[in-house]
C-alpha positions in Angstrom: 0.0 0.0 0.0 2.7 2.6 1.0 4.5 1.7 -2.6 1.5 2.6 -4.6 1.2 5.6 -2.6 4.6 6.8 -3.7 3.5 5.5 -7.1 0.5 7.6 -7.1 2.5 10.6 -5.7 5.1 10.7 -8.0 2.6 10.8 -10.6 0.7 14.1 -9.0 4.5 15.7 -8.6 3.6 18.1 -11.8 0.9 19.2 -10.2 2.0 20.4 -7.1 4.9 22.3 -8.8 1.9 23.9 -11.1 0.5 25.1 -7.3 3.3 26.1 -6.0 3.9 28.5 -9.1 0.6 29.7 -9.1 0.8 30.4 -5.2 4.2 32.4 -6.0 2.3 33.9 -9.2 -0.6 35.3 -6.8 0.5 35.3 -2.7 3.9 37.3 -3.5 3.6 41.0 -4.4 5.3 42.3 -8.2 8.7 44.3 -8.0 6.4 47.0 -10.1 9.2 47.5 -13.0 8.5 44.8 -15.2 6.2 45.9 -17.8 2.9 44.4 -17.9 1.0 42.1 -19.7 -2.6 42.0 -21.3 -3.2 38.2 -19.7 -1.2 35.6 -17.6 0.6 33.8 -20.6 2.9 32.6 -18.1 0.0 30.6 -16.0 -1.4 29.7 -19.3 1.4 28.1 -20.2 1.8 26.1 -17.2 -1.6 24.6 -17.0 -1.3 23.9 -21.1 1.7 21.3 -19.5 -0.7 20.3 -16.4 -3.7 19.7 -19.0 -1.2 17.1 -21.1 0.2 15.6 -18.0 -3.3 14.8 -17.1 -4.7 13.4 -20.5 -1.0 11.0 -20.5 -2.4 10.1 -17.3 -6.0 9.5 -18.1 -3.9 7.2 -21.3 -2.1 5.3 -18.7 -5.2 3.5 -17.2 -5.2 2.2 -20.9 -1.5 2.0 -22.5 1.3 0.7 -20.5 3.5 2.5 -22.3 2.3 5.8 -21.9 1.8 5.3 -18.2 5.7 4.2 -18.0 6.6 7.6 -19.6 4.1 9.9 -17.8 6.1 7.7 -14.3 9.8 8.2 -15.9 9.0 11.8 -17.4 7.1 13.2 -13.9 10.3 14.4 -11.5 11.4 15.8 -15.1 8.7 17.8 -15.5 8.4 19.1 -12.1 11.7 20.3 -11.7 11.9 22.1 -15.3 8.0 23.5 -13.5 10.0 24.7 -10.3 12.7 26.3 -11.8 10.4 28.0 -14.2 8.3 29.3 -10.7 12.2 29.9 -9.5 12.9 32.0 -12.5 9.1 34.1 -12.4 10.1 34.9 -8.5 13.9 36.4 -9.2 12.5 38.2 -12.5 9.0 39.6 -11.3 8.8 39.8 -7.6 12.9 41.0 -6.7 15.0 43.2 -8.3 17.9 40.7 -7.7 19.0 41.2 -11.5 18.7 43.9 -13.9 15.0 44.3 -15.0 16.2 45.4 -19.1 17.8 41.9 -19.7 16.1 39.6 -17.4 12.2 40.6 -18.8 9.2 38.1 -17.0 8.4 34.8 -18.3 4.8 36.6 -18.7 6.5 38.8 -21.7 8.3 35.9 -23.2 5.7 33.7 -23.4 3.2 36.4 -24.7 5.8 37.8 -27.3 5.7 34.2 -28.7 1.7 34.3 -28.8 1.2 37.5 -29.9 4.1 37.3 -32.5 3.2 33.8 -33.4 2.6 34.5 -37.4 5.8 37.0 -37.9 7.6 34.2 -35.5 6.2 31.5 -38.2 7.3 33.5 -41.6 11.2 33.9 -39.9 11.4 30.4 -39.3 9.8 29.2 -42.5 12.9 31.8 -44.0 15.6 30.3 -41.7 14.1 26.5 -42.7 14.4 27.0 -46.5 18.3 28.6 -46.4 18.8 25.9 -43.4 17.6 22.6 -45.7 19.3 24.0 -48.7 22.9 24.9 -47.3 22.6 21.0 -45.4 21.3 18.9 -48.5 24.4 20.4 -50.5 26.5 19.9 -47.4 25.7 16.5 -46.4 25.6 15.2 -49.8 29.4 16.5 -50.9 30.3 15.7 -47.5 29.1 11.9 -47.9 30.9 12.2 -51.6 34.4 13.4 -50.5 34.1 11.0 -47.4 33.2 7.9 -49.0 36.5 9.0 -52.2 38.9 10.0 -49.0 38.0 6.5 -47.3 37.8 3.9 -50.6 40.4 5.3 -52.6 44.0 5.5 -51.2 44.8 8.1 -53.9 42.5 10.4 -53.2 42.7 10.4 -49.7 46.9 10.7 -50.2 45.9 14.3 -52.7 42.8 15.7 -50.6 43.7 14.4 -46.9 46.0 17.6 -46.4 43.8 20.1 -47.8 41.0 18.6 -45.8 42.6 18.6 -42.8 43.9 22.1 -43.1 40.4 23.6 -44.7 38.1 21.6 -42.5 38.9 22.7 -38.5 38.9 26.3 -39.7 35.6 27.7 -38.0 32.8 29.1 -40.3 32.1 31.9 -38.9 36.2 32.9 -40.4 34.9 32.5 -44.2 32.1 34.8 -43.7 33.9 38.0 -45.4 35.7 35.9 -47.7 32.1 34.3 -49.1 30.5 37.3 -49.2 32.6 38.7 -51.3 32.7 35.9 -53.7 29.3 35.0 -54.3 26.9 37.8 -55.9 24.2 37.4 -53.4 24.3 37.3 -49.6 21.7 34.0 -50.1 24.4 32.3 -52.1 27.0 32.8 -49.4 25.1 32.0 -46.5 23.9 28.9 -48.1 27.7 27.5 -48.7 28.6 28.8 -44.8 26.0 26.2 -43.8 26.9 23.6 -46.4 30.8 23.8 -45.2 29.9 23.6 -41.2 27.6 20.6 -42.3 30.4 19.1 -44.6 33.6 18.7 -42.8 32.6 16.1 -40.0 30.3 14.4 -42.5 33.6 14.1 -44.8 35.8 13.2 -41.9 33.2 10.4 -39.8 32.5 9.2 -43.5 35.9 8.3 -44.2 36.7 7.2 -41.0 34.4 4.7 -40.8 35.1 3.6 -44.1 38.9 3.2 -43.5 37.9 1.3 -39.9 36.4 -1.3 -41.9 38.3 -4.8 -41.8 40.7 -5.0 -45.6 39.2 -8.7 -45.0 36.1 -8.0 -46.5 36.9 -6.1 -49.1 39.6 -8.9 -50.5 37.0 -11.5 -49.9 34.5 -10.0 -52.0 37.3 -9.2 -54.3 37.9 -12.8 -54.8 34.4 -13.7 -55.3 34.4 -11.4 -58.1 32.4 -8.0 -56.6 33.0 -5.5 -58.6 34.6 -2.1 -57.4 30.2 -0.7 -57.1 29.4 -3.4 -55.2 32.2 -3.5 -52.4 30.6 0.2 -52.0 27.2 0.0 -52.1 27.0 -3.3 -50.1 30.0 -3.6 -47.5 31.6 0.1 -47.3 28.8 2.8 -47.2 26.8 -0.3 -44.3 29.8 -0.9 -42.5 30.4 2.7 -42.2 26.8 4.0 -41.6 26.9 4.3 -37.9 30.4 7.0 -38.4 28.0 8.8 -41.3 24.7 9.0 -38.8 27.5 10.6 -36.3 28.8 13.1 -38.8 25.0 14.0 -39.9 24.4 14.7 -36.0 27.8 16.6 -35.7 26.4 18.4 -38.9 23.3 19.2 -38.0 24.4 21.1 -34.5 26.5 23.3 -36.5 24.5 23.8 -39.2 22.6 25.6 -36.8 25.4 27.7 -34.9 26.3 28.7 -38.7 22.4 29.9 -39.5 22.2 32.0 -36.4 25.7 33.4 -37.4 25.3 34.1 -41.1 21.4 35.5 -40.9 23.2 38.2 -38.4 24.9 38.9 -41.2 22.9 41.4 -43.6 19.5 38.8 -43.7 16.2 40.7 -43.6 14.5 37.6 -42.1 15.2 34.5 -40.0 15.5 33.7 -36.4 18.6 34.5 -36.4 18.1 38.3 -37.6 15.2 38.2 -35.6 17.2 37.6 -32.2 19.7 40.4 -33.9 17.1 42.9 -34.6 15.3 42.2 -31.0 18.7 42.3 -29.3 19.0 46.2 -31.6 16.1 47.1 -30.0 16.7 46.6 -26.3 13.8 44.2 -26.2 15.0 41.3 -24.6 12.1 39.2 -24.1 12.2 38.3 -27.7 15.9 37.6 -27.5 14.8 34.7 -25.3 12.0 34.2 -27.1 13.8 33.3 -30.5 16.9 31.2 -28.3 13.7 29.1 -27.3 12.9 28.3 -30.7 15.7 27.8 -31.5 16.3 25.5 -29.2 13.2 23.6 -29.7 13.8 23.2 -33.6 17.0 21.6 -33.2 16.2 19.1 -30.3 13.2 18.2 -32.6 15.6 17.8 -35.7 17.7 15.9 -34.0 15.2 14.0 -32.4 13.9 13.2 -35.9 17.4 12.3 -37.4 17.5 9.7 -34.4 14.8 7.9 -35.1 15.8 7.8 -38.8 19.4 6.3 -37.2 16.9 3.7 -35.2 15.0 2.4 -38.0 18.0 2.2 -40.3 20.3 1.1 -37.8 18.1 -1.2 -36.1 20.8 -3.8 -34.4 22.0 -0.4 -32.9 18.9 1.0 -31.2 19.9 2.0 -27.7 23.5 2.7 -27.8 23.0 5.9 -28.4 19.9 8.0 -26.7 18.3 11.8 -27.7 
């Protein structure tokens, strides 16, 4: 009886961190210099996460599964909930840090509601220029890889000038690219492509050249052509290194976006932050860091479970 008390209390942990922040919300009086809102969006926002825990919960009686995620998720959830009620107490109710760049969560969270459709066209913009500089990245990238790692003669000619290009940051070609390429969308688009194809080139090859000579002379002697030993013992053997380098990739794809649209863009997140940040209007500084942050845990999170279903004797090893 006492376990499935703790059981039962562990599930209800959400919901007394959504109390206490509405408690702190109400019961403790404002600083009076943050500026105000038109509605709670903070509170909102908390009890839109109290009204999913609750439908999981309701799911639970009914799907195992769901109810072990709601159980594994729930001390998660209610400490990410407390230190958001932590965060509302310093920012609305002390003056313990400066009130210009530490706004309320109430002005964060209604910037993004109230900003929600110029929010959507910036990161459609930063999307399009984002999926265009990786698909030219990551495919050159898997190219030069998979040549560096099969072919001893290319990697002897392009192994120096790889490992000499490569490990120069992005950010240090930014005046060289924009004066090379006629259009500022041109240039940003290979900034992303290069952060995206140096540790796609590098995992490519490595995993190609960790792969045992052994198979490659067996096949040899049963007569595989020089296509086959790629297609069918090189580019599998090597996949986990390549899913590596896409993830590598990926992160700084997206360090290289918020860098180059701060660079003469007239839309995007990133110039978006830039502008905000111009402004002194720092509540959608943190605004756009959120999204931000939330598009490239869910890309990543999407280029996992691509790595799961291709990689299936993998699953587990490595977690997002």
């Amino acid at each position: 009886m006492k376990k499935y008390g703790s059981f039962l209390f562990r599930f209800f942990l959400p919901f007394l961190a959504i109390l206490l922040s509405v408690l702190v919300y109400y019961q403790i009086p404002d600083n009076g210099k943050q500026k105000a809102t038109d509605h709670p969006y903070y509170l909102y926002f908390i009890y839109l996460i109290g009204a999913v825990v609750l439908v999981e919960i309701l799911l639970g009686f009914f799907f195992n599964k769901v109810r072990e995620r709601v159980y594994e998720k729930a001390p998660l959830i209610t400490g990410a909930l407390v230190f958001m009620a932590f965060l509302n107490f310093v920012t609305t109710k002390t003056l313990w840090l400066p009130i210009l760049y530490f706004p309320s969560l109430d002005r964060i969270v209604g910037l993004l509601v109230e900003q929600r459709v110029f929010l959507v066209e910036n990161i459609l913009s930063s999307f399009r220029l984002l999926i265009v500089g990786f698909l030219y990245g990551a495919i050159v990238g898997f190219l030069t890889g998979l040549a560096l790692g099969y072919y001893k003669i290319v990697g002897y000619w392009l192994n120096p000038v790889t490992k000499i290009v490569g490990p120069i940051p992005t950010t240090a070609w930014i005046p060289l690219a924009l004066s090379i390429f006629p259009s500022t969308y041109g240039a940003n688009v290979f900034l992303i492509a290069f952060a995206v194809w140096f540790p796609v080139t590098l995992m490519t090859s490595s995993g190609i050249q960790s792969i045992s000579n052994v198979n490659f002379e067996v096949a040899r002697t049963l007569g595989a052509s020089t296509r086959y030993q790629i297609l069918h013992i090189a580019i599998p053997a090597a996949m986990p290194s390549i899913f590596l380098g896409v993830f590598y990739g990926t992160v700084s794809s997206f360090a290289t976006l918020m860098a180059v649209e701060m660079n003469g863009n007239s839309s995007g997140i990133g110039w978006y932050i830039c502008w905000q940040k111009s402004v002194m209007m720092y509540d959608g500084v943190y605004a756009g860091l959120i999204l931000i942050a939330l598009i490239c845990s869910l890309t990543l999170t999407i280029l996992f479970r691509v790595r799961d279903r291709v990689l299936v004797w993998q699953k587990g090893v490595i977690k997002w």
